[in-house]
C-alpha positions in Angstrom: -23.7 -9.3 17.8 -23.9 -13.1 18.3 -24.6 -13.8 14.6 -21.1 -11.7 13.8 -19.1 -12.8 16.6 -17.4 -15.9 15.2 -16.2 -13.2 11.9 -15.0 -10.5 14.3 -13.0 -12.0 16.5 -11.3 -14.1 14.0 -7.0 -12.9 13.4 -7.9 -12.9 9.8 -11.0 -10.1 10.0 -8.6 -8.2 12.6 -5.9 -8.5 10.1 -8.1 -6.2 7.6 -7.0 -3.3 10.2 -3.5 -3.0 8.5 -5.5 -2.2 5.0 -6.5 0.9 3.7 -9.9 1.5 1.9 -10.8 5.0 1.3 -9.4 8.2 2.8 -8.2 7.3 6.2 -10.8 4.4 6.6 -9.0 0.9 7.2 -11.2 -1.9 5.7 -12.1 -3.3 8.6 -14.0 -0.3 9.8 -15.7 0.3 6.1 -16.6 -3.7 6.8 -18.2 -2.7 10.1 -19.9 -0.1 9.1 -21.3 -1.6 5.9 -22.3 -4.1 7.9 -24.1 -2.1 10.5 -25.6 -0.3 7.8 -26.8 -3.3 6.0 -28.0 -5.0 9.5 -30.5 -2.1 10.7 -32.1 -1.5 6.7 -32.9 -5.3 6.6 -34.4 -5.6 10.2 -36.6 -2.9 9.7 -37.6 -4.3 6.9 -38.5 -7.7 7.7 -35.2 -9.2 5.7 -32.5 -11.8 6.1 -30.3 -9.2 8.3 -28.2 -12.1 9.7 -26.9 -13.0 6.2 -26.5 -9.0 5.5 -24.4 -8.0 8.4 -22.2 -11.4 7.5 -21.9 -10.6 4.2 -21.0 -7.0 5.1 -18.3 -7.6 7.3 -17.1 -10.2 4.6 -17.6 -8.4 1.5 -14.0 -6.4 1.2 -12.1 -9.8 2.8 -9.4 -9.5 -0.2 -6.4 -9.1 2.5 -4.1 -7.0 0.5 -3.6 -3.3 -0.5 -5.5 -2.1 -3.4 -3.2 1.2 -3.6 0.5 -0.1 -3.1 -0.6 -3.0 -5.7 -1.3 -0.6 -8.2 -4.4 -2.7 -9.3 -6.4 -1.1 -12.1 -8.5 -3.9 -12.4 -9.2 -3.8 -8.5 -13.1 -3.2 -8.5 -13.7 -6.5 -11.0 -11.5 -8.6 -9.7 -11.6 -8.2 -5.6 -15.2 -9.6 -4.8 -14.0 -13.0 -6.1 -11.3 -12.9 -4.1 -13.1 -11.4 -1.1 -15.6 -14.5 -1.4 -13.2 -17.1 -1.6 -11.4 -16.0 1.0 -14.9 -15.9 3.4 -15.6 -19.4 2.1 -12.3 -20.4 2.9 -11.8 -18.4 6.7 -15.7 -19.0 7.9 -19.0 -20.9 7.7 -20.8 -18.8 5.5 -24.3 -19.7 3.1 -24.4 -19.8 -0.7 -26.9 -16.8 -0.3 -24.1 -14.7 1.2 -21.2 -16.0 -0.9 -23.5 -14.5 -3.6 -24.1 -11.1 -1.8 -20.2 -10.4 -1.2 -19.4 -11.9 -5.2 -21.9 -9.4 -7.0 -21.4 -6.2 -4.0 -19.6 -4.2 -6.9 -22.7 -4.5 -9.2 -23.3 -2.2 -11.7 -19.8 -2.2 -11.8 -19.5 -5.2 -12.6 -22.2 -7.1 -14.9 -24.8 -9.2 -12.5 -26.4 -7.4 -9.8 -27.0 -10.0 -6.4 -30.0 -12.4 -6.2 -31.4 -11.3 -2.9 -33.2 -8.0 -1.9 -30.3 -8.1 1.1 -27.4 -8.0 -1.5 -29.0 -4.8 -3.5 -29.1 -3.1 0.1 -25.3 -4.1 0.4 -24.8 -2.9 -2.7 -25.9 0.5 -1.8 -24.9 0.7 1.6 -21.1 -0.4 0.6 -21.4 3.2 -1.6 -22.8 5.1 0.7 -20.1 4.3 2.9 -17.5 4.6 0.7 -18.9 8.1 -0.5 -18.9 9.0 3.1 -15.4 7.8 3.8 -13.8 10.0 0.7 -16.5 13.1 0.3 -16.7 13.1 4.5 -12.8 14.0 4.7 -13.5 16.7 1.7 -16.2 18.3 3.6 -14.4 18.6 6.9 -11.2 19.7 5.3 -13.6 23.0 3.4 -15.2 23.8 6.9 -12.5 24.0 8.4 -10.8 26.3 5.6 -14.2 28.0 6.0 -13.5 28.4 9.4 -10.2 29.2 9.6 
């Protein structure tokens, strides 16, 4: 927790809570839980998990809505802007500014330089997969169950 602190209780990380990323999921929670994700698969693994639970919560820092912008060119453009916006809010390494630039990778064309960006990259769609298949699952057991 300490080595997230300063990012979580900062207005602009809060601010995230107004923006919606997939389904129901505000970013700030998908940030969290990427995170979180990210955090516990690099400690048990003898990895940077500091600099993966940063970049985590950082990684979606674009501050807008993706869906009322009507952004096509959202997924190639917003880790740029999420990484300029963590280099200009917090205190963050060139190692993470890397890790939240190339989180969209094979999306877009250069995958991260660190073993802790590839597990971002995965654990940011397994979230998201979660976050828009999970509501799909629910919403067939309960017709199921109905």
């Amino acid at each position: 927790m300490s080595c997230v602190r300063d990012i979580l209780e900062h207005p602009v990380f809060q601010s995230m809570d107004q923006f919606i990323q997939h389904g129901n999921t505000t970013t700030k929670t998908h940030c969290i839980q990427v995170s979180y994700l990210s955090y516990c698969i690099c400690r048990k693994h003898s990895m940077d998990y500091r600099a993966a639970a940063r970049a985590g919560l950082l990684h979606d820092l674009f501050l807008y809505d993706w869906h009322t912008e009507k952004n096509h060119i959202h997924g190639y453009t917003h880790p740029r802007v999420a990484m300029n916006n963590a280099v200009k809010y917090f205190d963050i390494t060139p190692k993470e500014q890397n890790m939240i630039l190339r989180h969209m990778w094979p999306l877009t064309p250069v995958p991260p330089k660190s073993r802790e960006g590839m597990v971002i990259v995965y654990a940011d769609k397994f979230c998201g997969i979660n976050e828009v298949y999970g509501r799909i699952k629910q919403a067939v057991l309960r017709a199921v169950h109905a």
